[in-house]
N, C-alpha and C positions, 0 to 999 in steps of 0.2 A: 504494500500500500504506500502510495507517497502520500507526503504531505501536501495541504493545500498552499497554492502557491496565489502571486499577486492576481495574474489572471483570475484564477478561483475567486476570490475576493471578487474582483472586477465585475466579474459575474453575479456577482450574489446581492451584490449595491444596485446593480440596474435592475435585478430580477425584485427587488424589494421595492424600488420605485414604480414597477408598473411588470408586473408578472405576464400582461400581454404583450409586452414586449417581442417583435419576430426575432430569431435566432440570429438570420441574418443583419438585424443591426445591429444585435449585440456586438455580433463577429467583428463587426465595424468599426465597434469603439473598443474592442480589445484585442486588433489584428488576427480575429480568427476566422476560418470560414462558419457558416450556417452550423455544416452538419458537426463540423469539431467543437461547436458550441452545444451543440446537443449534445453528443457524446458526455462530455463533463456536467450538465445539467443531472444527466440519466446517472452518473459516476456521484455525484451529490445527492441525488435521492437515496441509492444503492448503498450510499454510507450513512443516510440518517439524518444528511444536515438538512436539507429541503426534506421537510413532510408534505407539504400541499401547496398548491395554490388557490389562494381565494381571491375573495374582492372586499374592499373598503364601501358598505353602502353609507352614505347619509342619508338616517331617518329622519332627519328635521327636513331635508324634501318628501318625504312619505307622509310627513304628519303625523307621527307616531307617538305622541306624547312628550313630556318634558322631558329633556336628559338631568337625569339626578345620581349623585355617588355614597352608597349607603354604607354607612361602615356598622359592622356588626358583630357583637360580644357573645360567643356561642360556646358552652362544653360540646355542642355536635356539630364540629366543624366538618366532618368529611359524609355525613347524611345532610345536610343544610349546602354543602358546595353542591352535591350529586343534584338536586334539586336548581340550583342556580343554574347550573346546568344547560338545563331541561325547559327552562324560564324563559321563553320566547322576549320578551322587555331585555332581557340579560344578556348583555355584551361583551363584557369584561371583568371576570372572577379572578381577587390577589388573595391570596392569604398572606398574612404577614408571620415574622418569625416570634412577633408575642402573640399570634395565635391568633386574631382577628382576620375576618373578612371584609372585604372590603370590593365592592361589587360598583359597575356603571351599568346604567340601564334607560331606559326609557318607559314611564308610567302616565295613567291618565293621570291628568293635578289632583285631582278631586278626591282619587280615591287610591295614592299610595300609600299610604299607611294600612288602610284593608286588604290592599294588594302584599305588601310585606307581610303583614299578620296569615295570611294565606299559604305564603310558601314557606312560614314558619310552624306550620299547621301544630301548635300547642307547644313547639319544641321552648325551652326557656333558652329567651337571648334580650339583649339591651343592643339599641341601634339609634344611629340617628341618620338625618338627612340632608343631604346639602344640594339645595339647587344649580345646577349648572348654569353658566352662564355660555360658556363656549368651549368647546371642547374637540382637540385635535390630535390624531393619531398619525407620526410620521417614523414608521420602521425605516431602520436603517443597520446597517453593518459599521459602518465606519467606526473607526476606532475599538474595535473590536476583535481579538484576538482570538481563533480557532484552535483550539484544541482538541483532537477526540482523546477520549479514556479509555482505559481497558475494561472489559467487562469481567475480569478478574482480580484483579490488584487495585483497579484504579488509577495509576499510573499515567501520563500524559502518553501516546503513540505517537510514537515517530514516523520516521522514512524506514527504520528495522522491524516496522511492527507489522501486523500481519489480522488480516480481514475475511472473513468466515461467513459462510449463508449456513444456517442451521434450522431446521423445518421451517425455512420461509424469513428467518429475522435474520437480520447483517446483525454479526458482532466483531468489536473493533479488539485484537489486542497488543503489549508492547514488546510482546517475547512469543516465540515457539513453546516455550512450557507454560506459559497460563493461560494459550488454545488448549493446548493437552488437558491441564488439570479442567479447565471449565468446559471441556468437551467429554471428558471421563465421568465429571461429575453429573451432568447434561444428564449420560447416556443411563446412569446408576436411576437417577431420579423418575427417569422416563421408564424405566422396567420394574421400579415401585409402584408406580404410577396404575 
């Protein structure tokens, strides 16, 4: 496996600006042709770093309610996320590391707090609400450092490390002995299993 290199980068900034982006202008702006830009797209997905492409809608051309940011004190942080989820208003689920959620969304005015009490269906939590006034979402790569991990050690991977399809999932790792060991234990698991 190599390491991702500038081009890679290159790639991943303009595909972050506009994911319809044609291959062939990428190629353009980072001296490659179309199909060699695909290739490394498909080489990006295969590793993990690109999971999808989607789209950026704005609801406030749909008219879809206020945008509001709820942040919320909950012991059932991971049955109260599953649900945000699933929460069509709901855009953007953080958990933080003191344990709070903290959610963006879009509600009727009139009746978000019923609407909250709703997809909190009796769980105990304290929240509050803050109106949005404007709100903008611009992904980007820049300045941002790539790294893959092993899926054994942990470990940063290199250019000496070594990339594995195992019933369908890429795993990434930094040595020929922690494919081994997380490939042996894989197979142990699987015949418990």
């Amino acid at each position: 496996m190599r390491e991702l290199d500038e081009t890679d980068l290159e790639i991943l900034s303009l595909l972050a600006e506009n994911a319809r982006r044609p291959y062939s202008e990428i190629g353009e702006a980072v001296g490659l042709s179309g199909p060699a830009v695909s290739d490394r797209v498909t080489r990006l997905q295969e590793a993990g770093i690109i999971r999808n492409f989607t789209i950026d809608v704005d609801r406030s051309e749909l008219r879809a309610g206020v945008p509001v940011l709820i942040r919320l004190e909950t012991e059932a942080i991971d049955r109260i996320r599953n649900r945000l989820r699933e929460a069509d208003p709901v855009e953007h689920v953080f958990v933080t590391a003191e344990g709070e959620i903290w959610f963006y969304a879009r509600a009727e005015a009139r009746n978000v707090r019923t609407w909250i009490e709703s997809l909190l269906d009796g769980t105990a939590a304290t929240y509050s609400v803050t109106l949005i006034e404007e709100a903008e979402w611009t992904p980007s790569i820049d300045g941002l450092e790539f790294a893959l991990t092993c899926a054994e050690c942990g470990n940063t991977v290199d250019a000496e490390g070594e990339t594995t399809r195992i019933d369908g999932d890429v795993y990434h790792f930094c040595c020929p002995s922690c494919l081994d060991r997380f490939e042996s234990r894989y197979r142990q698991l699987e015949q418990g299993a």
